[in-house]
C-alpha positions in Angstrom: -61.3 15.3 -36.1 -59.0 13.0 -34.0 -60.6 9.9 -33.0 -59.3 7.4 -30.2 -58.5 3.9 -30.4 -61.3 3.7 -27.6 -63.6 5.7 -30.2 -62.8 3.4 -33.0 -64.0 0.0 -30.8 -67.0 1.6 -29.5 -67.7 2.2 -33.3 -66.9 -1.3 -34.2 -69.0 -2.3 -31.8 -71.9 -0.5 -32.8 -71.9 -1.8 -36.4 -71.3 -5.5 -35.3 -74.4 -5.0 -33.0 -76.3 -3.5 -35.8 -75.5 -5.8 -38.3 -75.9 -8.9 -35.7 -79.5 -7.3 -34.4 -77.6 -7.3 -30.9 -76.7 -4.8 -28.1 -74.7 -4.6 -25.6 -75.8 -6.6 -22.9 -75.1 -7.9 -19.3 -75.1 -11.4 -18.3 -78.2 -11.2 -16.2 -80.9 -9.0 -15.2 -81.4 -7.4 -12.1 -83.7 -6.5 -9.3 -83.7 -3.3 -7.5 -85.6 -2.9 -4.2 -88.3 0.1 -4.2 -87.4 0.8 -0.3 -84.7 2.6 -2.3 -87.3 5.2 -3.2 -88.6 5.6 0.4 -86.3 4.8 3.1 -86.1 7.3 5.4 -82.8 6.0 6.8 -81.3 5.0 3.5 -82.1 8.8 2.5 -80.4 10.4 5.3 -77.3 7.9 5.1 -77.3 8.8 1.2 -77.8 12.7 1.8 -75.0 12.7 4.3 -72.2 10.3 2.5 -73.0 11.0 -1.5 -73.7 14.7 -1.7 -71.2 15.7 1.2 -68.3 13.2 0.6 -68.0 13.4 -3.1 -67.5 16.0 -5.8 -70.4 17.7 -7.6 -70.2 20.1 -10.4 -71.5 23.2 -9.9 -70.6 25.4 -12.6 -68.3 26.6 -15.2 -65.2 28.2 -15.5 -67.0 31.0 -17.8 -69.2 31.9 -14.7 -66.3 33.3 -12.6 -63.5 33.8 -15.0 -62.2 37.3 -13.0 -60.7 38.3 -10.2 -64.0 38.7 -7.3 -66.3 37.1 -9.8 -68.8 35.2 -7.7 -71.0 32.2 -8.2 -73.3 31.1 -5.1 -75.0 27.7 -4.9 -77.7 26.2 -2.3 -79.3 23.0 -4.1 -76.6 20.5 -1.9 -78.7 21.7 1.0 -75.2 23.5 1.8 -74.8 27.2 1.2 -71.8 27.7 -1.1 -70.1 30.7 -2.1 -67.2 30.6 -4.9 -65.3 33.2 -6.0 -62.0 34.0 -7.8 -59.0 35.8 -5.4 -56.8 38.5 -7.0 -54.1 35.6 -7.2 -56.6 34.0 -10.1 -57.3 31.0 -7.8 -60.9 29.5 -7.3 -61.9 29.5 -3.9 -65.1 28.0 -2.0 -66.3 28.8 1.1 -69.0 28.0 3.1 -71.8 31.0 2.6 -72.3 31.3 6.6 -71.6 34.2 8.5 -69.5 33.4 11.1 -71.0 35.9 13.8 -74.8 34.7 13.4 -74.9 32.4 10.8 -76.6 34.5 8.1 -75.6 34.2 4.1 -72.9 36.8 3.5 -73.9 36.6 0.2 -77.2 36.4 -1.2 -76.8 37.1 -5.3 -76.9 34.1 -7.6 -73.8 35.6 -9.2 -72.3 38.6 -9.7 -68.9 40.6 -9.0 -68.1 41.7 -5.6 -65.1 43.9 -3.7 -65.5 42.0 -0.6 -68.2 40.0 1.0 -69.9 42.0 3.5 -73.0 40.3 5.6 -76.6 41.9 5.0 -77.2 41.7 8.8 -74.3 43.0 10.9 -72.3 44.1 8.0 -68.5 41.6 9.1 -67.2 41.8 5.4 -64.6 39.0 4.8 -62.1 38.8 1.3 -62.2 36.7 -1.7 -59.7 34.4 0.6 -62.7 34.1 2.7 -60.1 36.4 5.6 -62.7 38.3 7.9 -61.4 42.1 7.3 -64.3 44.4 8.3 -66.8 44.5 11.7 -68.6 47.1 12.6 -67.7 48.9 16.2 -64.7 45.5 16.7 -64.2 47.2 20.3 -67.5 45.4 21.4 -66.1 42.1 20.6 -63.6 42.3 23.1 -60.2 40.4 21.5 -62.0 37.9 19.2 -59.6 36.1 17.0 -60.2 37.5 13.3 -58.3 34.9 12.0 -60.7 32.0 13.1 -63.4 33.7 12.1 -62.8 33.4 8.3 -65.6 31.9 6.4 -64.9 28.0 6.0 -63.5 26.5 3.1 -64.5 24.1 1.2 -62.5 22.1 -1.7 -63.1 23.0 -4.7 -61.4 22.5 -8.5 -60.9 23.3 -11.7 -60.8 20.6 -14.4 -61.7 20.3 -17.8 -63.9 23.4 -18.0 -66.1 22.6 -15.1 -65.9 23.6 -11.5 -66.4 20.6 -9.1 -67.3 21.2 -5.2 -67.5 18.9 -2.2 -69.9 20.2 0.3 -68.5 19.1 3.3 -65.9 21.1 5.2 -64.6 18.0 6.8 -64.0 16.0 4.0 -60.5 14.9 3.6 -58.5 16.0 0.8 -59.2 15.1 -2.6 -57.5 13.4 -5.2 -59.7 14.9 -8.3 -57.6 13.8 -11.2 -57.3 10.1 -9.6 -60.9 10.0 -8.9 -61.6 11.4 -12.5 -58.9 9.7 -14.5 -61.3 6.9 -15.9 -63.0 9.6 -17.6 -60.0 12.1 -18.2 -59.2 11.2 -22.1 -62.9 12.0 -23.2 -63.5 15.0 -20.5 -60.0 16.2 -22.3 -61.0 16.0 -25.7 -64.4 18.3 -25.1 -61.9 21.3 -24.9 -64.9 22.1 -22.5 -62.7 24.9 -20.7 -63.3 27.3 -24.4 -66.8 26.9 -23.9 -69.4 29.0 -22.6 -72.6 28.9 -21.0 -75.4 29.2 -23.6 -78.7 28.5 -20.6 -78.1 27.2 -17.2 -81.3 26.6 -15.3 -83.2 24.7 -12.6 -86.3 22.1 -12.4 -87.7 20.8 -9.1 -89.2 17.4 -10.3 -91.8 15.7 -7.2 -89.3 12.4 -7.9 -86.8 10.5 -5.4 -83.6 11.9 -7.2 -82.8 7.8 -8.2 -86.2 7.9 -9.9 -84.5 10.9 -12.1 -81.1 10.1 -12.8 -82.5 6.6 -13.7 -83.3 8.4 -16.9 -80.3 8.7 -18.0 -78.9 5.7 -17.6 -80.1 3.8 -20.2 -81.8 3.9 -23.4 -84.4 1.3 -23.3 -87.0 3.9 -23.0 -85.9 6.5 -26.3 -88.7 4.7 -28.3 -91.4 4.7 -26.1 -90.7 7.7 -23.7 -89.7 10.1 -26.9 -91.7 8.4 -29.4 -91.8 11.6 -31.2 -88.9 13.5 -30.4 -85.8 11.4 -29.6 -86.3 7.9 -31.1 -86.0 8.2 -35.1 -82.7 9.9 -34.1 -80.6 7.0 -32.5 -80.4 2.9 -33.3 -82.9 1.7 -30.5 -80.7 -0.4 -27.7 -77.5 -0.6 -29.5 -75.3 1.8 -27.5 -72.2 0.9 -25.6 -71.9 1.0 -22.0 -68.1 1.0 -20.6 -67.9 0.9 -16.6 -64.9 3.4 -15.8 -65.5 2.9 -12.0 -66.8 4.6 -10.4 -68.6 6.6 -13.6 -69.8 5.2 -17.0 -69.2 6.0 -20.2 -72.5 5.4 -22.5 -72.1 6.0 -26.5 -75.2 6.4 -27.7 -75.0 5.9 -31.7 -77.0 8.6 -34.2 -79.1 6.3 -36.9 -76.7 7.7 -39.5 -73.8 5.6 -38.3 -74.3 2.3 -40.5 -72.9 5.0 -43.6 -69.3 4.2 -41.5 -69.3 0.8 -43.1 -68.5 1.9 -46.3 -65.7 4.6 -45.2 -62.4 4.0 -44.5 -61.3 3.5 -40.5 -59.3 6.3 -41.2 -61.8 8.7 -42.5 -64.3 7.9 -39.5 -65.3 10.7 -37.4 -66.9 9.6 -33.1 -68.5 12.8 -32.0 -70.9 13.5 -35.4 -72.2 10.4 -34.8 -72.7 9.7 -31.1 -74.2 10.8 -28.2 -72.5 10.4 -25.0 -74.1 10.3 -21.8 -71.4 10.3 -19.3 -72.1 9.6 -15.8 -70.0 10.8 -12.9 -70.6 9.2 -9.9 -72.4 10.3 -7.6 -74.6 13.0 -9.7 -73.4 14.3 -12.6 -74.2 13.6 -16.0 -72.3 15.1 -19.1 -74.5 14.6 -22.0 -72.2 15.3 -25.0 -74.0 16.0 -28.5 -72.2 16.6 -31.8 -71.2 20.0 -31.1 -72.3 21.1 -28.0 -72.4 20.0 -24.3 -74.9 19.7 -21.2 -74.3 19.1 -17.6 -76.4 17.6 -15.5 -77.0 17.4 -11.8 -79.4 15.4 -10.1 -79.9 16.6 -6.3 -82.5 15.5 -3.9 -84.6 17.9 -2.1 -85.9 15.7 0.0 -86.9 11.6 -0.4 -90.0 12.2 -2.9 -88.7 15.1 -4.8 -85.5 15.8 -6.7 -83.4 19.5 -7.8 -82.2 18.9 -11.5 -80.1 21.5 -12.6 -78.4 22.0 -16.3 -76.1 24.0 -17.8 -76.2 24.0 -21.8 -72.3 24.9 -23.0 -71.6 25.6 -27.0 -68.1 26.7 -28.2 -68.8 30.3 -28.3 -71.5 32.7 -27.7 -74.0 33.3 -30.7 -72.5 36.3 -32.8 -75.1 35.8 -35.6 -78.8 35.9 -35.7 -78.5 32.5 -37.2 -76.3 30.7 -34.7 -78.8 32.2 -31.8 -81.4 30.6 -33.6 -79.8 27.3 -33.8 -78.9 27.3 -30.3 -82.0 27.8 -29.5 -84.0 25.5 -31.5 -81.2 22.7 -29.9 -82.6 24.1 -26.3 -86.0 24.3 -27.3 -85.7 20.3 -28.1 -84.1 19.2 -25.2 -86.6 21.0 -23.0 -89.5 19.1 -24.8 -87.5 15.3 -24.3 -86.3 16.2 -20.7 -89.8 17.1 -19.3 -91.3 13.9 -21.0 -88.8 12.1 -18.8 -89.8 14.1 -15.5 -93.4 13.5 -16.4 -93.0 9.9 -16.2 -90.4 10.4 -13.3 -92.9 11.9 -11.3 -95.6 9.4 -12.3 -93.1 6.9 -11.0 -93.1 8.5 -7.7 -96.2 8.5 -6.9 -97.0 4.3 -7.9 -94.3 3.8 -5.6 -96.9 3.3 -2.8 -99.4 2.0 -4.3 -98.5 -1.7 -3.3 -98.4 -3.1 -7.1 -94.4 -3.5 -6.8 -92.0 -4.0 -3.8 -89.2 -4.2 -6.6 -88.2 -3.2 -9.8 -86.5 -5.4 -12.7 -83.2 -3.7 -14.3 -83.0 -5.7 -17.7 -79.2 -6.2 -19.1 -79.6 -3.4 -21.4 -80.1 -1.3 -18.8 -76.2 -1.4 -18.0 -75.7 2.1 -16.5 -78.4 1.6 -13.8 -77.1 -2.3 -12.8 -73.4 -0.3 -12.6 -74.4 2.5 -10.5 -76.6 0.0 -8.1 -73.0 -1.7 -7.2 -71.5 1.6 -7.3 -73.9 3.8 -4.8 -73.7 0.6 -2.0 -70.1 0.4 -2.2 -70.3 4.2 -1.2 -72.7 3.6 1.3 -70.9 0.9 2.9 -67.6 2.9 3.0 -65.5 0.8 0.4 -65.6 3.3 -2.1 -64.4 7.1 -1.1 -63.0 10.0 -3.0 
């Protein structure tokens, strides 16, 4: 397999590190306010400017591949409806009905002819145009073609379909804001994947509390004593800051057998594990031969949405490759709800007046980067 000249320093890295007893490490520690937890304000300011302003995955190209294929999607606190038109183009629309406001479409997913309201029946195509209402002549000469259901931007890129909720947002640029991240995302070949288990847990966590988890790996040991840990070298991953995301190379134990190979004969993925983050929410936790997305949402300031999808390279054709899917699924179940455990343990201390902050040690890169990142957001100097 092709390996980057990025690849081939992170690996370099890694083994110096090992050899050394080192990691990768910041120049200072941090502190992190716990008002961050329960702010009311801060929680509104971040619900209206994070998950509105910036793009969120929501699903994958696999789910809607055909012409009136339909995905819907409500965790932003924004009803979303995407579909495919009969040109092939991914559209996204907000899933409001513009006479009285109810969802024209209520299916998680499916395949649809038109989109026809449950409650008055004003049907609208997959170009969101409003075709159909029943007995028009009582709406006098209402303009059909502002009555459309609102778009919303939405794209295609590297396998994954990425959404901003807010109909006013101005135009995105999603390969400049992705480009830090575009040679890995490309090298996934995520778009010939498919969707192996996609699925939802509502954690009682302030969504930071969550996707604190995954940005760092301080806790493997301790946190998945008995699950993760014996798998990956303890601390000695390497943390790149690609504002506004993060790559984080997380090195398998087996890796120390590259110091007696040949640079030319070393291979990244089988012996990594990548936990991308994409600012604001998304995580792209890349194993050695399959992927999981991850988004964190918040439901409300003390409890948290996180939704997954697991993609492998094809669907299972053998009893065998269903069983080793599923044994790899099975797993990351067991380490993700040891994490939301603790999350939600976390949650609930927050009150209890034995903290009013939190110290981020140096290997705890990810979490010092998105700190800087999330205020520069929240203070406007950093937009899509």
């Amino acid at each position: 397999m092709k390996i980057s000249t990025e690849e081939i320093w992170i690996i370099e890295q890694v083994l110096a590190h090992n050899e050394a007893g080192t990691g990768d490490l910041l120049e200072d520690m941090a502190e992190m306010s716990i008002s961050k937890y329960l702010d009311k304000d801060r929680f509104q300011q971040e619900n209206d400017i994070l998950f509105k302003e910036f793009p969120i995955i929501v699903g994958h190209i696999s789910q809607v591949p055909e012409v009136g294929d339909f995905i819907t999607h409500d965790a932003t606190g924004v009803p979303i409806l995407i579909t495919r038109n009969r040109e092939g183009v991914l559209q996204a629309f907000l899933n409001v009905c513009r006479h009285r406001g109810a969802k024209v479409e209520g299916r998680p997913c499916g395949k649809a002819g038109t989109f026809s309201c449950p409650y008055h029946g004003w049907t609208y195509d997959f170009n969101g145009n409003l075709r159909g209402m029943p007995q028009g002549d009582k709406f006098g000469a209402l303009d059909k073609a502002s009555h459309g259901l609102v778009p919303l931007q939405v794209f295609e890129r590297f396998g994954l379909i990425w959404l901003c909720p807010s109909a006013s947002k101005e135009p995105i640029d999603i390969d400049a804001w992705l480009a830090p991240m575009a040679e890995q995302l490309a090298s996934l070949n995520l778009d010939s994947h498919v969707v192996y288990q996609a699925w939802t847990v509502d954690v009682d966590a302030n969504w930071h509390v969550l996707i604190e988890g995954f940005q760092e790996q301080y806790h493997f040991c301790h946190a998945h004593k008995h699950t993760a840990c014996s798998t990956y070298l303890d601390t000695q991953g390497i943390y790149q800051n690609k504002y506004p995301h993060v790559r984080h190379s997380v090195p398998l134990a087996r890796i120390v057998e590259l110091r007696e190979m040949p640079v030319e004969d070393w291979d990244y993925r089988e012996n990594f594990m990548d936990q991308n983050y994409v600012f604001p929410c998304n995580f792209m936790q890349v194993m050695t031969d399959h992927v999981y997305i991850h988004t964190v949402l918040p439901n409300g300031i003390e409890d948290s949405v996180f939704q997954c999808m697991m993609l492998i390279p094809e669907a299972p054709a053998t009893e065998k490759a269903e069983k080793y899917w599923k044994a790899n699924y099975d797993v990351l179940r067991v380490v993700f709800d040891e994490d939301f455990t603790i999350g939600a343990t976390i949650q609930k201390s927050l009150k209890s007046g034995a903290n009013d902050r939190f110290i981020i040690g140096r290997c705890e890169n990810t979490i010092q980067f998105a700190q800087e990142t999330v205020a520069a957001a929240l203070d406007g100097r950093l937009k899509a």
